[in-house]
C-alpha positions as CSV (number, residue, x, y, z in Angstrom):
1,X,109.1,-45.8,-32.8
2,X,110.7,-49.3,-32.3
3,X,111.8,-51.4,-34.5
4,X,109.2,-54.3,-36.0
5,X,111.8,-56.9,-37.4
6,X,109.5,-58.6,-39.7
7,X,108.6,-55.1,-41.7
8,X,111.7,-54.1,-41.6
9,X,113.4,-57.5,-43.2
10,X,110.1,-57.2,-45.4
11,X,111.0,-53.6,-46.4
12,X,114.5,-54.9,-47.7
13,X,113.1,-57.8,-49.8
14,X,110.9,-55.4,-51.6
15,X,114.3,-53.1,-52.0
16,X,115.8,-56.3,-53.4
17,X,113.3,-56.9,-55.5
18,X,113.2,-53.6,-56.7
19,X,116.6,-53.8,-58.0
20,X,116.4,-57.3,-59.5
21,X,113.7,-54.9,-61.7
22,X,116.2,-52.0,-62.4
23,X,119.0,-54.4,-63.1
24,X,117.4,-57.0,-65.6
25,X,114.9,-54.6,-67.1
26,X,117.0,-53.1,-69.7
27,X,118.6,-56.6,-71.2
28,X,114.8,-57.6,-71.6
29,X,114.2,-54.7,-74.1
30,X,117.9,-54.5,-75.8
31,X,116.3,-55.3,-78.6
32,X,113.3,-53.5,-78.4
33,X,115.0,-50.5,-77.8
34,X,117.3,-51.4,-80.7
35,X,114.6,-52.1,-83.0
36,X,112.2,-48.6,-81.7
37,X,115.3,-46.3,-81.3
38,X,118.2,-47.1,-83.5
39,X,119.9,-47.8,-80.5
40,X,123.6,-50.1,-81.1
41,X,124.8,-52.6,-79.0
42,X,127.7,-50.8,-77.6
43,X,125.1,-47.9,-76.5
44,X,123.0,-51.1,-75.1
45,X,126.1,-52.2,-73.2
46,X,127.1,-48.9,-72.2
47,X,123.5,-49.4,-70.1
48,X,124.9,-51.2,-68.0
49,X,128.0,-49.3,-67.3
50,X,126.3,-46.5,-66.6
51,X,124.0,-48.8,-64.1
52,X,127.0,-50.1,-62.5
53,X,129.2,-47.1,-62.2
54,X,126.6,-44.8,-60.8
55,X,126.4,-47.7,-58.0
56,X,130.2,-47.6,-57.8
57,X,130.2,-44.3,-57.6
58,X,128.0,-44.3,-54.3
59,X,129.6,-47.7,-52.9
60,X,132.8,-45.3,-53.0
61,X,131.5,-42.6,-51.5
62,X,130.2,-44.4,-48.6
63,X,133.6,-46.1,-48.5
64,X,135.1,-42.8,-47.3
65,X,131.9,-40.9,-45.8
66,X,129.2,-43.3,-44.3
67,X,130.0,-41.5,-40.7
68,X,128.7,-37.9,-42.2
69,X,125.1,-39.7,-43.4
70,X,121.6,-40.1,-41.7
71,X,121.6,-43.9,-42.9
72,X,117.6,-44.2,-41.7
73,X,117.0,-41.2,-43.9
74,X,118.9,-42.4,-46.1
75,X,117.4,-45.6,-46.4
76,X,113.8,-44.1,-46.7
77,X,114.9,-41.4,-49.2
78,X,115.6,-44.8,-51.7
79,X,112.0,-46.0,-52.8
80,X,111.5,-42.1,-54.0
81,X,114.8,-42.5,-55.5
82,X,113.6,-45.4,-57.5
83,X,110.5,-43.6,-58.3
84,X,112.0,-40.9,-60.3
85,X,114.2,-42.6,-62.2
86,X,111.5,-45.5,-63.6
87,X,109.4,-42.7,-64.3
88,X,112.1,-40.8,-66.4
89,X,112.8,-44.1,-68.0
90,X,109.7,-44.6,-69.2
91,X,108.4,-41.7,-70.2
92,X,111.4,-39.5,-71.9
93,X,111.1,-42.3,-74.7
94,X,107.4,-42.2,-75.0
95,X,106.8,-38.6,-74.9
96,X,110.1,-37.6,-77.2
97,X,111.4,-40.6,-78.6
98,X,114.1,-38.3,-80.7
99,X,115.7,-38.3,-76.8
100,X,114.9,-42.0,-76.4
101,X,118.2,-43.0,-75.2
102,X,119.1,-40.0,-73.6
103,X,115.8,-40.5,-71.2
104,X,117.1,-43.8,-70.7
105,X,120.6,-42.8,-69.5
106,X,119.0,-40.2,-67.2
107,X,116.2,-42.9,-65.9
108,X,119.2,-45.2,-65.2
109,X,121.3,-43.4,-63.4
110,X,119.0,-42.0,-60.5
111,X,117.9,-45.6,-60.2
112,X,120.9,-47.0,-59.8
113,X,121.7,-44.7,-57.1
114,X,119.3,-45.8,-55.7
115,X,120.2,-49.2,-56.1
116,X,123.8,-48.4,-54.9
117,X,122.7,-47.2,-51.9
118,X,120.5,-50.2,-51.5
119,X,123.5,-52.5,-51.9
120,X,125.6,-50.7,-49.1
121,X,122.7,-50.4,-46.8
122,X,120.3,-53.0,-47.4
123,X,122.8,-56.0,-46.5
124,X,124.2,-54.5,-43.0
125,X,120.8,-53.5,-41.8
126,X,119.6,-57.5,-42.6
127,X,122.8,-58.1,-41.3
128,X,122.1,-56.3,-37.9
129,X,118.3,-58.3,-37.7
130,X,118.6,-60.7,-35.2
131,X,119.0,-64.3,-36.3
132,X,120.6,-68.0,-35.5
133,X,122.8,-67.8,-38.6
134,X,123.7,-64.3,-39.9
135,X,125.4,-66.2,-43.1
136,X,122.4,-67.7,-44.2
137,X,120.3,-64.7,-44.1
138,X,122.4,-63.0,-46.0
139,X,122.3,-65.2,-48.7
140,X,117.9,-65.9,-48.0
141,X,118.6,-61.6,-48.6
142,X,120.4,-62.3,-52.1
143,X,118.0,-65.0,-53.2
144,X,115.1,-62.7,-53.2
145,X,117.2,-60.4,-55.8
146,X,117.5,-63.7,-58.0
147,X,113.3,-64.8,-57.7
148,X,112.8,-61.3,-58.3
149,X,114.9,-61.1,-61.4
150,X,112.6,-64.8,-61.9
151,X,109.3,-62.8,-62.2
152,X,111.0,-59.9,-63.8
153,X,111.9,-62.3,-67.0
154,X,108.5,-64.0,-67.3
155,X,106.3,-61.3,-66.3
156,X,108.6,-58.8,-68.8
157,X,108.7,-61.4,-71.6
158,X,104.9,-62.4,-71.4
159,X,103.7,-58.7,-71.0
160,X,105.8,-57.6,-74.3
161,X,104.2,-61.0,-76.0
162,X,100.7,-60.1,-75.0
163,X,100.8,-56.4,-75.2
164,X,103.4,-55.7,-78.1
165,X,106.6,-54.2,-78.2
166,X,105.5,-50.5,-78.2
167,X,104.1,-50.8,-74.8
168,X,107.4,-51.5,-72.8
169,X,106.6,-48.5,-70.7
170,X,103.5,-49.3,-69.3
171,X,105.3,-52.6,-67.6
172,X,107.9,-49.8,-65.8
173,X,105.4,-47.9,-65.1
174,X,103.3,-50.9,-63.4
175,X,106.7,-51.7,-61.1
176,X,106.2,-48.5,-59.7
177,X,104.1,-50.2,-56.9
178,X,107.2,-52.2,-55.4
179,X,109.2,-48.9,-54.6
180,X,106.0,-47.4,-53.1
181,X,105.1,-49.8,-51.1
182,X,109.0,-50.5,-50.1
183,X,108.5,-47.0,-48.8
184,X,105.7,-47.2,-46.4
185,X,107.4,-50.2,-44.6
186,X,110.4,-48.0,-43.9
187,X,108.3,-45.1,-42.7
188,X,106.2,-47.6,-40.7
189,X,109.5,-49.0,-38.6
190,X,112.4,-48.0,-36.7
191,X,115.5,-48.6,-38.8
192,X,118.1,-51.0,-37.4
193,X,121.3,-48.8,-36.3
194,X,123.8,-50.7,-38.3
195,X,127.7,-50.3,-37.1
196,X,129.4,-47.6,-38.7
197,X,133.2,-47.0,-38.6
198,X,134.3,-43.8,-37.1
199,X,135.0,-41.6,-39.7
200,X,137.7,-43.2,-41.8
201,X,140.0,-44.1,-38.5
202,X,140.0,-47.4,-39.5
203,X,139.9,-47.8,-43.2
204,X,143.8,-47.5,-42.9
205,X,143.9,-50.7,-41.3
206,X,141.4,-52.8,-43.4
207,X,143.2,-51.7,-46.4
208,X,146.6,-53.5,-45.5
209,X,144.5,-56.5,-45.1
210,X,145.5,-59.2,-48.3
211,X,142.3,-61.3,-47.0
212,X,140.4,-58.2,-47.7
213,X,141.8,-57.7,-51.8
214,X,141.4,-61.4,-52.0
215,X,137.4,-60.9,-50.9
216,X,136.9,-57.8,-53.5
217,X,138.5,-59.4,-56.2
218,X,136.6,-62.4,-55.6
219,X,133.0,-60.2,-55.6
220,X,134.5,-58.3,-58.8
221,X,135.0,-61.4,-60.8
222,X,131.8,-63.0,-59.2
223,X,129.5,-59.8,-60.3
224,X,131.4,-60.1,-63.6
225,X,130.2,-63.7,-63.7
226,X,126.8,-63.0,-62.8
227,X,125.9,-60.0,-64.6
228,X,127.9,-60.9,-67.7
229,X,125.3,-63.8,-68.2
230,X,122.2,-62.0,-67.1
231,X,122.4,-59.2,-69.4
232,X,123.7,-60.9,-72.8
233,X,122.1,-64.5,-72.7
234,X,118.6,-63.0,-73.9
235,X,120.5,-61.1,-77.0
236,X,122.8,-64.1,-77.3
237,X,120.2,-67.3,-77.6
238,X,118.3,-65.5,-80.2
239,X,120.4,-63.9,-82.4
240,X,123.3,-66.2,-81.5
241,X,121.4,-69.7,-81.7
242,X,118.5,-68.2,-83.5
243,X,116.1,-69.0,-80.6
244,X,112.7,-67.1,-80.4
245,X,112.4,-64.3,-78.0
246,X,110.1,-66.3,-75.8
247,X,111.2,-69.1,-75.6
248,X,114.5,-68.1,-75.0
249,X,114.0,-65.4,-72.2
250,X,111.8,-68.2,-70.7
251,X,114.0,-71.4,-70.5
252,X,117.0,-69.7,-70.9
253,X,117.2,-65.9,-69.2
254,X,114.2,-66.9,-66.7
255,X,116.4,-70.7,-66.0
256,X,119.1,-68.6,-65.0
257,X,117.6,-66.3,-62.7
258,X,116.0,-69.9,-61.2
259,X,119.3,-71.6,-61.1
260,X,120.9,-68.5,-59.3
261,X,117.8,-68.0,-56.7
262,X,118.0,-71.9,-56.2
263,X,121.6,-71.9,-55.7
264,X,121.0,-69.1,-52.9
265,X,118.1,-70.5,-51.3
266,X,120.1,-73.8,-51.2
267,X,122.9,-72.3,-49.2
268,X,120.6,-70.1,-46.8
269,X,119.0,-73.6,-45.6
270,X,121.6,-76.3,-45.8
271,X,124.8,-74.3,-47.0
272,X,128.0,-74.5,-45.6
273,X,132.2,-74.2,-46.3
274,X,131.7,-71.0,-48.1
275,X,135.0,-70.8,-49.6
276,X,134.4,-74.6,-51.5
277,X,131.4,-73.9,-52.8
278,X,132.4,-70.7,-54.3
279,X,135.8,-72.8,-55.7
280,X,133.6,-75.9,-57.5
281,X,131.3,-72.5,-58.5
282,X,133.6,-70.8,-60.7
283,X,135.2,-74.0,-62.3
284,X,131.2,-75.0,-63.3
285,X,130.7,-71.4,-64.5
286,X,133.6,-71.0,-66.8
287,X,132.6,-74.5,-68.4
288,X,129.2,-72.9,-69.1
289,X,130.3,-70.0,-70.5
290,X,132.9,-72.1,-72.5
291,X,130.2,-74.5,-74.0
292,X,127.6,-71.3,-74.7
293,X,130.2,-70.0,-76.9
294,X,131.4,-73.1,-79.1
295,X,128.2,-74.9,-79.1
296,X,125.8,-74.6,-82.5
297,X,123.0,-76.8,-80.7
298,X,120.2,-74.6,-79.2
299,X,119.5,-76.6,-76.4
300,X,123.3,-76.9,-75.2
301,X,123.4,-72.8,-75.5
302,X,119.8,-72.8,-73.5
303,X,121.3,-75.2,-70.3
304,X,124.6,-73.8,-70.3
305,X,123.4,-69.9,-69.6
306,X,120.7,-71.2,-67.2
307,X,123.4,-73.6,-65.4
308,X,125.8,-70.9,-65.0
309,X,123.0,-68.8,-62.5
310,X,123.6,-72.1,-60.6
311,X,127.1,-72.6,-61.0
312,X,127.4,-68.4,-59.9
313,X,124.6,-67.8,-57.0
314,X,127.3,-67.8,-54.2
315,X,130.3,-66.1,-56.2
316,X,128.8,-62.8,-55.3
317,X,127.1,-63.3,-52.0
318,X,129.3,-65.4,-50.7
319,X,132.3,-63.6,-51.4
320,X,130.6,-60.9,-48.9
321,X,130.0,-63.2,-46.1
322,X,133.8,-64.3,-46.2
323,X,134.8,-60.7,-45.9
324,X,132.1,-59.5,-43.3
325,X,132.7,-62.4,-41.1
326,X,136.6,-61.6,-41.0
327,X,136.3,-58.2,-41.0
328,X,133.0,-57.5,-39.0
329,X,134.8,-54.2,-36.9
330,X,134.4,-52.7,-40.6
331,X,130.9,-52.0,-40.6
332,X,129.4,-50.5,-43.6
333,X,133.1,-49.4,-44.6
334,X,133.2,-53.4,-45.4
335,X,129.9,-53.2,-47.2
336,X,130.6,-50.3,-49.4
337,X,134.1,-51.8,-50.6
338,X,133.2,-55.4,-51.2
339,X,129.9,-53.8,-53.4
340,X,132.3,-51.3,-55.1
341,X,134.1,-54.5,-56.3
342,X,131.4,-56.4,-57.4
343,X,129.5,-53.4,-59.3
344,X,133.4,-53.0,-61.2
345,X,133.2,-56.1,-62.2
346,X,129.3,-56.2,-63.0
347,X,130.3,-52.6,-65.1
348,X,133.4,-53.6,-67.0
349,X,132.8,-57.3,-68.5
350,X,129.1,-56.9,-69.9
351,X,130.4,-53.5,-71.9
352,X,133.1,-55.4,-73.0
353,X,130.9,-57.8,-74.5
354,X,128.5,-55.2,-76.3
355,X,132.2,-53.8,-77.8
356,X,132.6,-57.3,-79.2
357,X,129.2,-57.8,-81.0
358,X,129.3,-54.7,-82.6
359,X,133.4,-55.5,-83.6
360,X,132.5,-58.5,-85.3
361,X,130.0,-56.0,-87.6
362,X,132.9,-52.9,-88.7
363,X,136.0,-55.3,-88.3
364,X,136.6,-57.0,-91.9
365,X,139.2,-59.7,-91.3
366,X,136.2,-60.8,-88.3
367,X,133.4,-60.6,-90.7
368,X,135.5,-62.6,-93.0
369,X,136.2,-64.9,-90.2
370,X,132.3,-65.3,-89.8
371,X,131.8,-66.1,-93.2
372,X,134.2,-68.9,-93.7
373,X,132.1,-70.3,-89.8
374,X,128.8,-70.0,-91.0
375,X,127.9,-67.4,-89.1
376,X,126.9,-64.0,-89.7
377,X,129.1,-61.2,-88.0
378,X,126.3,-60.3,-85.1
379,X,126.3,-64.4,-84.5
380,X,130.3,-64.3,-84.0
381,X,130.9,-61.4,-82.0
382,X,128.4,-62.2,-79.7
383,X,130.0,-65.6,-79.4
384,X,133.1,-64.0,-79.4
385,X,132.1,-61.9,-76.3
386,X,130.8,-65.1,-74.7
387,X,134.3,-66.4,-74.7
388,X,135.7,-62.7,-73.0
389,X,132.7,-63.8,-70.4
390,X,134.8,-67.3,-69.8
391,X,138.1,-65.8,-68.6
392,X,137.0,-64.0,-65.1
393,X,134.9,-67.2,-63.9
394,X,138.4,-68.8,-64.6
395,X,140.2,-65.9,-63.1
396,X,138.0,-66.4,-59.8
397,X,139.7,-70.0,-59.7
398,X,143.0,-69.1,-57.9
399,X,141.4,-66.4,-55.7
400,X,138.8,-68.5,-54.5
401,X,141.4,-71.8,-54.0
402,X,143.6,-68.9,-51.8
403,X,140.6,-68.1,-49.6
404,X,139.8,-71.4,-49.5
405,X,143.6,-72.2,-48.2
406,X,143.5,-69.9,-45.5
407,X,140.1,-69.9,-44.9
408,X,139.1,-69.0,-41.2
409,X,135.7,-70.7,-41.0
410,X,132.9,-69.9,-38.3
């Protein structure tokens, strides 16, 4: 079978796509699931820890054993993957909802490993897909995640407004088609043979590399960035800034995911100086995460979350070009490591967050604090958590000024 270039890049969108859905689908309904289930905030955040560490847990393993894996069988085994764990996601809840969140858990992981293996795969084999400017198609390949998690929003927040609450699971259920149809592509294609290090020969090596720490930091505060953002700013403008559901998920969850995809789109057609643009990034983040937290004013809360998707489109992505393009002999070893930092990062910091909404609520001298603010404890902590989101944009400073310093441009 040979390979047919267009499907195959096509195939990989849909993959994208498909885990923009897994990995904004669950901030959408926080509080449906609260309200429904019982559920708290730290079991919310704790969501998304499992969702990153199950695709931690895979970036690792293919760290160490991506020579002893099939990776086109691997790659087609992913839609089904997918598959199984939306349908447990949806339908545990439904069908026994006194296991609501343990269904959830279960649906989560087995998605996100798929997703994990996505992450390692996806970008070398797009990567591998002949082109005039491999950086820019990488981040083309990103912005489809960020439209994707664009359509996820609106279509997630309109179909909940039109359909209630109670029917959350019929919109999984509906996703079910991207995965599917994901999966014909890659049966319909030869896979691109991406480079793969043999065995772990050379992992020795690329870890004595500084230029390589320096790279997964960078993605690990970069996905902290990101993700931080992505899965709190719907919770956070409404019971934060007391902004309706809709109109909140719309102009300020569904901004972000613009302001990220336009940031990425922007970079795959005219970008260039990686290393800057992820510098001036992480200064504009940590000013929007700074003036989400203090801010009273609704509309400051709503352009600061959606301007920090602009401010941190490239921290992730481009984070992964630096360290590909120096380390390109690395194959998916690079791959697996660089998204082993960024799903740490994307793990850690939105937990940490959940921890400090539901502080606010059991600690007295903080609900004591609220009181004499004006603000009830849930409003604090979660402004409180926004200020814990601040320090790692600001952490990404010196790292990114260091690459940027010894930069070794194409």
């Amino acid at each position: 079978m040979k390979t047919n270039y267009k499907r195959l890049k096509l195939a990989c969108y849909m993959v994208n796509v498909t885990m923009a859905f897994a990995g904004n689908i669950s901030p959408i309904l926080f509080l449906t699931i609260r309200s429904l289930y019982g559920v708290s905030y730290s079991l919310l955040g704790l969501l998304v820890v499992i969702n990153f560490a199950t695709q931690l847990t895979v970036d690792l393993i293919f760290s160490f054993f991506s020579h002893k894996f099939n990776i086109p069988a691997v790659v087609r085994t992913m839609p089904f993957l997918t598959v199984i764990g939306f349908l447990i996601f949806a339908l545990v809840p439904t069908l026994a909802p006194q296991y609501a969140y343990v269904g959830i858990a279960i649906g989560t992981v087995i998605s996100s490993a798929a997703a994990g293996l996505a992450e390692v795969l996806i970008s070398p084999i797009v990567a591998s897909i002949p082109s005039d400017d491999p950086d820019r198609q990488m981040s083309g390949l990103h912005a489809v995640y960020a439209w994707g998690a664009v359509g996820v929003v609106i279509l997630g927040t309109l179909f909940l407004l039109a359909f209630g609450k109670q029917n959350w699971y019929i919109l999984v259920l509906l996703f079910l088609l991207i995965p599917i149809i994901s999966a014909v592509l890659f049966f319909s294609t030869n896979i691109t043979c991406v480079h793969n290090a043999e065995k772990s020969s050379g992992i020795g090596s690329l870890l004595k590399k500084p230029a390589l720490w320096a790279s997964v930091v960078g993605i690990f505060l970069g996905g902290a960035t990101e993700v931080t953002m992505a899965q709190w700013s719907s919770t956070y403008l409404e019971n934060a800034l007391g902004i309706d559901k809709v109109w909140g998920d719309v102009f300020g969850v569904a901004m972000f995911s613009v302001t990220l995809g336009l940031g990425r789109t922007l970079y795959a057609k005219i970008g260039k100086n990686i290393t800057r643009v992820l510098l001036f990034g992480a200064i504009g983040a940590a000013a929007c995460y700074f003036a989400a937290a203090v801010s009273d004013i609704a509309i400051v809360g709503l352009v600061a979350c959606a301007l920090t998707g602009l401010c941190a489109s490239m921290m992730w992505p481009g984070s992964l070009v630096i360290a590909t393009d120096r380390f390109a002999a690395g194959g998916v070893v690079v791959f697996a490591l660089m998204a082993a930092g960024g799903d740490m990062g994307a793990a850690i910091v939105p937990q940490l967050v959940g921890v400090a909404a539901d502080s606010a609520v059991q600690i007295p001298a903080l609900q004591e604090l609220a009181v004499s603010l004006s603000l009830t404890p849930d409003q604090l902590g979660l402004k409180i958590g926004m200020l814990i989101g601040m320090l790692f944009p600001l952490a990404a400073v010196p790292v990114y000024y260091m690459l940027h310093k010894h930069r070794i441009e194409k």
